[in-house]
N, C-alpha and C positions, 0 to 999 in steps of 0.2 A: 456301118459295121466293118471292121478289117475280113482281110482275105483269112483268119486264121477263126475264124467266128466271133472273135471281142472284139474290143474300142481298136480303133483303127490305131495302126503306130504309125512311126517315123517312115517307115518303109512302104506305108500305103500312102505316103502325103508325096505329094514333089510342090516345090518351091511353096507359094503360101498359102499352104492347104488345100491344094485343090485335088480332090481323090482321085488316084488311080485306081484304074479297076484293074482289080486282078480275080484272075480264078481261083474259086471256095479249093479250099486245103481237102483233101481225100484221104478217110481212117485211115489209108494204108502208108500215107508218107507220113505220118507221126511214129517220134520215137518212142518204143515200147513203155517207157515212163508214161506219156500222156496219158493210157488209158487203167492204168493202177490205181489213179485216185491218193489224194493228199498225204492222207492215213498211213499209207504204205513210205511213202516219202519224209515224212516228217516224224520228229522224236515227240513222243507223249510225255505233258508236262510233267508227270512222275521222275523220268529220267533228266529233266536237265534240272534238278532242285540243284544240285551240288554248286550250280552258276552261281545260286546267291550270294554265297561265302567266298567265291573265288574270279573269275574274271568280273564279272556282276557286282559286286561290291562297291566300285568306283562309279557307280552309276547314279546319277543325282535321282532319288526317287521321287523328289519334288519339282522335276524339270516338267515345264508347260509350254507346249508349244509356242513358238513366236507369231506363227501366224495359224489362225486358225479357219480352219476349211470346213467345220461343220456350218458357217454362215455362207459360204463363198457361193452356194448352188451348185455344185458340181452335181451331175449325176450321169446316168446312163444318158449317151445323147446328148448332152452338156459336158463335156470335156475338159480338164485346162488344158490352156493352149503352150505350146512350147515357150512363147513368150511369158504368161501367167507362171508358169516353172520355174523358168529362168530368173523370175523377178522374185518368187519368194524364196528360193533357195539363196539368191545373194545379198537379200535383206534379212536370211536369217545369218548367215554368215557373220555379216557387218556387224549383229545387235550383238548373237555371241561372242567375240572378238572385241566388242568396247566393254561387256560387261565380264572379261578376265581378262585386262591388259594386261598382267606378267605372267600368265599361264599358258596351258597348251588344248585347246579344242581341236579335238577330232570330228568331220563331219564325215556322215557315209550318204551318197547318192547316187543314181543311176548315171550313164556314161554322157548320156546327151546333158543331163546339168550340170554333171560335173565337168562335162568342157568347157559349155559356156560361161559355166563359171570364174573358172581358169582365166578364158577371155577377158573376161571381165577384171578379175584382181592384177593378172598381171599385165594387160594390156596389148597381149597378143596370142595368138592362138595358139595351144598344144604344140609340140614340134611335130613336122607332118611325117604319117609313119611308127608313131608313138602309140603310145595304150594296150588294152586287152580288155579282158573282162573284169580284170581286178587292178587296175591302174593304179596307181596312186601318183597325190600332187601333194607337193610343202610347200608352205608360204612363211615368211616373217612379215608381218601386221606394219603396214606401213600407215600414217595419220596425214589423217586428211584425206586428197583426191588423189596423192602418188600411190601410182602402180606399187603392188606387193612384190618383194622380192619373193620369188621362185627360188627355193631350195632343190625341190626335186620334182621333176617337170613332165606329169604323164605315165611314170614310170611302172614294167610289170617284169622287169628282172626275177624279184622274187617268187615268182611261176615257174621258175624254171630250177629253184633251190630243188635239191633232194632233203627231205624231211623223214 
């Protein structure tokens, strides 16, 4: 179990997996959000109908997982492992990417696959110092084994836009 009460993260492993212990999190250092409950956070499907006709609309409604995880065993206790991540995130990449070669696929993932991902296409890591919370990476689909060329590399300039 991680120090925050769930699946242990990144932050309770050092090198290959081998747990740190940390001391249990205490109600008083969570932010006031934690203890509101989801309900409070989250918009009730009522209100996001209007997505269907408008951002929502480009959204293939017959897209089916590449890989699927209801056979894989995960469960409480059974974990994927950061390697297991890392491997279906850039085997999903690869299948989407052969199957619209003149198009444009948008992936969204967490920061740790979405690095090694990165790693992975381009053939070297993120620039160091790079990212945020909402980073973003562009690729041009290179064929075969060659490295993708990196258009935009880690980047969260646009966190800083006034909207």
């Amino acid at each position: 179990m991680g120090s925050w009460g769930g699946p242990c993260t990144t932050e309770d492993y050092h090198g290959n997996d081998a747990k740190v212990q940390r001391p249990p999190v205490g109600i008083g250092t969570l932010r006031p959000e934690a203890n509101i409950g989801t309900s409070a956070l989250l918009a009730p499907d009522t209100e996001l109908l209007w997505l269907r006709d408008g951002p929502l609309a480009k959204v293939d409604r017959t897209h089916a997982s590449h890989v699927q995880l209801r056979t894989a065993g995960y469960r409480w206790g059974a974990f994927e492992t950061h390697k297991q991540c890392s491997e279906r995130v850039l085997a999903t990449v690869h299948a989407r990417a052969a199957e619209n070669p003149d198009g444009t696929v948008v992936f969204v993932t967490h920061g740790g696959p979405s690095k090694e991902c990165f790693k992975r296409l381009a053939g070297h890591p993120v620039p160091h110092g790079s990212g945020g919370m909402t980073a973003l990476s562009a690729f041009r689909c290179s064929s075969g084994d060659a490295p993708w060329e990196v258009i935009l590399a880690n980047d969260a300039k646009h966190a800083d836009w006034d909207v």
